[in-house]
N, C-alpha and C positions, 0 to 999 in steps of 0.2 A: 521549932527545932532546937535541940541544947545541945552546946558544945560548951565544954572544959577549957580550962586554962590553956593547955598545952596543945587545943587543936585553932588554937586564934592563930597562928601564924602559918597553920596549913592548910594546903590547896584540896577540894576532895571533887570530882566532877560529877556535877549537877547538871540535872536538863534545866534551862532559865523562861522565862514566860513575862514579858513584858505586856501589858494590859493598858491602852489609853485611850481613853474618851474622844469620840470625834467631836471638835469646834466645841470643847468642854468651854470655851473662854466666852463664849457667846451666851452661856448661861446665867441667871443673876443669885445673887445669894442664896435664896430660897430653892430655885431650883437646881443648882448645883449640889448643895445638899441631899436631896432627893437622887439625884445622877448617881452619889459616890454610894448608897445605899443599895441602890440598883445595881450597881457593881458589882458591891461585893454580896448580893444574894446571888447574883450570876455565877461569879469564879468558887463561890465556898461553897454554893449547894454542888456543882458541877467538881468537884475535889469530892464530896462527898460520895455522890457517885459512883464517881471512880474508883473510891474503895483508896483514897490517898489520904493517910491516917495525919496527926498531926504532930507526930515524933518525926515527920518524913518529910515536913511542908513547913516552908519559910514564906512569913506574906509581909509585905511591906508597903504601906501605904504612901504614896506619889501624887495625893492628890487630887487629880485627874485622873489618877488608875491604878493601878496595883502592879507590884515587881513582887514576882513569886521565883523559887529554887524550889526543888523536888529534887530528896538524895535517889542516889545512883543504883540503890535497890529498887525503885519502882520504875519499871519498866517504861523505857521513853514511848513505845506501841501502845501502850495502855492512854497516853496524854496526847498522843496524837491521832488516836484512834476516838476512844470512848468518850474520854474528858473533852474532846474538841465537837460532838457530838452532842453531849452534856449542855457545855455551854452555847451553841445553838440553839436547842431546845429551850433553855432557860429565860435566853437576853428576847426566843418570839414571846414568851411569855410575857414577859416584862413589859413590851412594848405594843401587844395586845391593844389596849388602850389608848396610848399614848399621840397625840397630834404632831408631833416631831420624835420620830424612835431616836435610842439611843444606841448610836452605833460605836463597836469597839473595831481596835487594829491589836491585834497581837504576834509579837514578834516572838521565835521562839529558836534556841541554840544549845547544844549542849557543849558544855568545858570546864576548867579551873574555873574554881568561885572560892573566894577568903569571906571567910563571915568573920564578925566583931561585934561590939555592943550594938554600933549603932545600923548596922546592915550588911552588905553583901557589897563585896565589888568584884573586877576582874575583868578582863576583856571579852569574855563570855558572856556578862551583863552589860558591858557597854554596845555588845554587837547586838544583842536582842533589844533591846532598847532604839538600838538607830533602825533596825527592822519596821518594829514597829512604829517608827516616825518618817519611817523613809516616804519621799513624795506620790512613788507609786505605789504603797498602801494608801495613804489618802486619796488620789486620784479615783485608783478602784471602786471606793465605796460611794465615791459622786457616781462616775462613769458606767459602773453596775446597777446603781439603785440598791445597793447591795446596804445590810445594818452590821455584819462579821465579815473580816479580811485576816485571814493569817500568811504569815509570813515566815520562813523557816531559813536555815543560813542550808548554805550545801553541801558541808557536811553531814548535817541532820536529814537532809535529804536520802542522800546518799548511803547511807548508814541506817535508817528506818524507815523512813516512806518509799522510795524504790522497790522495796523487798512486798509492799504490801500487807495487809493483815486483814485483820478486825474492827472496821471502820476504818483504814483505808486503803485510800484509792489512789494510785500512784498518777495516774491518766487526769485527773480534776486538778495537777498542780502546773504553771504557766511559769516559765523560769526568766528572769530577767537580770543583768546588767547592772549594780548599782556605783554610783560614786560616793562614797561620804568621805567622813573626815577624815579615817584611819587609812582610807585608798580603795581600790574599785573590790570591789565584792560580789558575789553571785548569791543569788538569794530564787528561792520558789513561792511563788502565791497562791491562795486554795480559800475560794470563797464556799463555805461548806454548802453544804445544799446545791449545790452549782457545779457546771461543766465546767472543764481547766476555763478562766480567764484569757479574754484578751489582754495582753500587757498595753496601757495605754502607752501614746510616744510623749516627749516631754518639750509636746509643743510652747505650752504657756508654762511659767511658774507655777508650781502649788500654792495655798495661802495656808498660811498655817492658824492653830485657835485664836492670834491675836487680828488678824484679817492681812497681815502680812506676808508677804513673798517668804515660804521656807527655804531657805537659803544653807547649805553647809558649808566647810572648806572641802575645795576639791585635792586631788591627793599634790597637786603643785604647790599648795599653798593660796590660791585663787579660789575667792569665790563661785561656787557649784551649785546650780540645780542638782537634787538626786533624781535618777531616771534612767530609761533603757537608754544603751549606749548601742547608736545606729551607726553602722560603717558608710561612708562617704558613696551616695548613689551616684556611679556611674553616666556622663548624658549621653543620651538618645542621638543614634546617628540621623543626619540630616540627607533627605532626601531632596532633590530638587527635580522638577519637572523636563521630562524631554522636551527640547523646540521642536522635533518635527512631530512625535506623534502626540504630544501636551500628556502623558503617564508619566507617571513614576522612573525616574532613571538617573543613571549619574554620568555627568562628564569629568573627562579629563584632561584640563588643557597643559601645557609645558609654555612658559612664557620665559622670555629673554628682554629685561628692559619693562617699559610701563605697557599695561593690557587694562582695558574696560570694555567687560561684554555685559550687553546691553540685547534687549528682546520683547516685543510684543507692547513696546510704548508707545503711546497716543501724545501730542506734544502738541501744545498751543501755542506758546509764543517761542518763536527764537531760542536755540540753545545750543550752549558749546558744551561739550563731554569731552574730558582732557584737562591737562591742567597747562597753566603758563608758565613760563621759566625764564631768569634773566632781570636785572632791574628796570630796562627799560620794558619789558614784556617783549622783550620784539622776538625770540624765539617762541613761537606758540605749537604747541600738540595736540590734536585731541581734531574732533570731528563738528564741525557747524552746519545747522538745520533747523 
């Protein structure tokens, strides 16, 4: 994509597409090599497809994966329609063969994006990027079996997948909760080929490619798991058993002073129920038997 002198300091909105290799770190030289190759036959044939020219398309390699913009002429329907369709098709190709598939997370958002010599920034690119790192994409593609997860902010939802099209399907996306760095966020996930996900809960940590807990800041400043944010469950009212008819029932006592009720016990040796009171004990309460 070329931009002039005089467009380096201006904002234009872009749809963003963050691309990262799953447990890339677990790879060795040689086949990490091969990973980033696989990649980008995946993302450029699947651009191709789409009919997303390359006056219109920013690729920037990460990697592990690829950070892509698409200017504001090509239709965000067409990349989360066709293109996300595309590249399905591609990465089963790809992995066709292979004894460990390679599976991608793609985050994707549309906003302000500044490009410069050396690439794109903007919180548009930082939120599709935490998208595509967030712990409930990775979870997903253990928890699925799943080798593609995408991830959209809720905006982009709301704004183009909602409305539905041409490849998609608004019903296949599972909305979840996240925390990251910047503070909580709403994000949708869509494992193509597949019915909406279940959002896992964020019982364990994630590990992320280093075999490490993926850890962010949370919006207090506090170390955060990312993951669905559950409202505090409720407990279970407590049922205790009728003494005369042994069912399901509740009592109600009114007591003044100390009370121990007591029922249905078998007693072997000796026992006072009550307590003592006094230093010498010599005022005693309760019941002996």
């Amino acid at each position: 994509m070329n931009h002039d002198a005089t467009e380096l300091t201006e904002e234009h909105y872009e749809l963003v597409i963050s691309v990262d290799a799953r447990r890339s770190g677990q790879y060795d030289d040689v086949d990490k090599t091969r990973m980033r190759e696989r990649i980008y036959r995946v993302v450029e044939t699947a651009f191709a497809h789409a009919s997303v020219a390359g006056d219109a398309l920013h690729l920037e390699d990460r990697g592990d994966g690829v950070l892509a913009s698409v200017a504001g002429r090509i239709a965000a329907s067409r990349l989360l329609g066709l293109w996300l369709v595309e590249v399905h098709e591609q990465l089963r190709h790809e992995n066709r063969d292979l004894r460990v598939p390679l599976g991608l997370r793609i985050g994707m958002h549309v906003g302000p994006v500044r490009h410069d010599p050396r690439g794109i920034s903007g919180r548009a690119v930082d939120l599709a990027c935490r998208l595509a790192d967030s712990a409930v994409a990775r979870r997903l593609l253990d928890t699925e079996g799943a080798d593609l997860v995408v991830a959209t902010s809720q905006s982009l939802y709301e704004d183009v997948v909602s409305s539905g099209g041409k490849f998609i399907e608004p019903t296949s996306y599972s909305r979840a909760g996240l925390r990251l760095k910047e503070g909580e966020v709403t994000a949708w996930f869509h494992l193509p080929g597949r019915p909406a996900p279940e959002i896992p809960g964020p019982q364990e940590p994630s590990t992320g490619d280093t075999g490490e807990p993926a850890v962010t800041d949370g919006p207090d400043g506090t170390d955060d798991f990312d993951g669905l944010r559950e409202a505090p469950r409720a407990k279970p009212p407590v049922h205790r058993p009728d003494r005369r008819t042994g069912s399901p029932g509740s009592t109600q006592i009114t007591v003044h002073g100390d009370m121990s009720q007591h029922h249905d016990g078998v007693y072997h040796q000796p026992v006072h129920i009550g307590r003592i009171t006094g230093r010498d004990g010599g005022q005693r309460k309760g019941w002996d038997g």
